[in-house]
N, C-alpha and C positions, 0 to 999 in steps of 0.2 A: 104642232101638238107634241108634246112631252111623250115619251115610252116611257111607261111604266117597267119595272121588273118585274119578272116572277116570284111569287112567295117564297122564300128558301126554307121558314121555319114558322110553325104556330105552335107558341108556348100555352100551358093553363097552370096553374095553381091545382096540383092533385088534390088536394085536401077542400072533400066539397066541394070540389066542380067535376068529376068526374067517376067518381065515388063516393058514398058517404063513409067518413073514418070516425062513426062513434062507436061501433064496434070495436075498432083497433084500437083508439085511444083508450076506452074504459078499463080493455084488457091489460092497456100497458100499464095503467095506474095501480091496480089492483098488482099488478107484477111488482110496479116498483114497492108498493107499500109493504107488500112481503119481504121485500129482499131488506126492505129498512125494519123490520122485527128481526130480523138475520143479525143486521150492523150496528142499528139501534136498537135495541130493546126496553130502553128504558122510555126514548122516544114514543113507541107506537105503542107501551103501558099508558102513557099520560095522553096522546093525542090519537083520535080517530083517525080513518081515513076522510072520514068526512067533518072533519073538526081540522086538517087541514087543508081541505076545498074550499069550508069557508071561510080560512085566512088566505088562502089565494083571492080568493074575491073581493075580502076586505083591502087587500093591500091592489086589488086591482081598481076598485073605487078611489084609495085614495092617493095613488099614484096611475092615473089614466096613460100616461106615455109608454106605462109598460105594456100595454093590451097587444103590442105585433111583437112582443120579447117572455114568452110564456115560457123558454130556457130561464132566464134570470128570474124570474117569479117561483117555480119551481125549488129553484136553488136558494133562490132567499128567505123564502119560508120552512124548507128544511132546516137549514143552515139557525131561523130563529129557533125552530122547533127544539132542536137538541140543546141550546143552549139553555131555552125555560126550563129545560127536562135533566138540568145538571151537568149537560155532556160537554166537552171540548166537540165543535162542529167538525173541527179537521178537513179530511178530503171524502165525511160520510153523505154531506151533497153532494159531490161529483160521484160517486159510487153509486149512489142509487139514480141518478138522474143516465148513469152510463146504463144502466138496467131497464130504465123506462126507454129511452132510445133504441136497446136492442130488441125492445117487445112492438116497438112504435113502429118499427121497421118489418115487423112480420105483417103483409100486407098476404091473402090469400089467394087472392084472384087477380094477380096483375098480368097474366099470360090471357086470361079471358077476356081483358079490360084492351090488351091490345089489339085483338082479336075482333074485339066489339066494334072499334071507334076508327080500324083501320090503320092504328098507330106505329110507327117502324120502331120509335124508339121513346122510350118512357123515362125521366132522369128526376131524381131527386138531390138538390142541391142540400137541405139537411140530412139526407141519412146517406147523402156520397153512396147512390147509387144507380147505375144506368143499366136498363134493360131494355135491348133490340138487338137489332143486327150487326 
């Protein structure tokens, strides 16, 4: 009979399996959209915040490959956005998108959430971050 090992690690995907992140994400959008009236201005004159949720959806129907790459979606629809709206795009994607990641990363209860579940050490490979012992 084979020996088995002991478990050394059980990984989950934070996002929805162990908390719900609509809270956090809604907050981070609303953040980023703000900081793009900051950088863009002419941008968020001509497009809602929900005028571009629903060109991320459209361009998420019509490129399905992108649905586990919600970075490049983001960025690309920014990216068109300032262009309809007159602007050279530059690096005001990656500005605002560094703005939604820093809101995206405000999680409030991850000391609870260890607490909860038992968990020694919590780690997030998109926002490069590790919380435990």
């Amino acid at each position: 009979m084979a020996r088995r090992g002991c478990v050394k690690l059980v990984a989950f995907d934070l996002d929805d399996t162990l908390w719900s992140t609509a809270r956090v994400i809604g907050r981070a959008v609303e953040k980023w959209y703000k900081h793009l009236g900051i950088i863009a201005p002419r941008m968020t004159a001509r497009f809602s915040m929900e005028d571009l949720a629903a060109r991320s959806k459209s361009l998420l129907t019509e490129h399905p490959e992108l649905k586990h790459d919600l970075t490049k979606v983001r960025l690309r629809v920014t990216e068109e956005a300032c262009v309809e709206s007159g602007m050279e795009a530059g690096d005001i994607p990656a500005k605002a998108f560094a703005e939604f990641i820093r809101w995206r990363s405000e999680v409030d209860d991850l000391s609870s959430l260890l607490i909860k579940h038992k968990a020694p050490t919590l780690l997030s490979s998109n926002l490069n971050i590790l919380i435990g012992p």
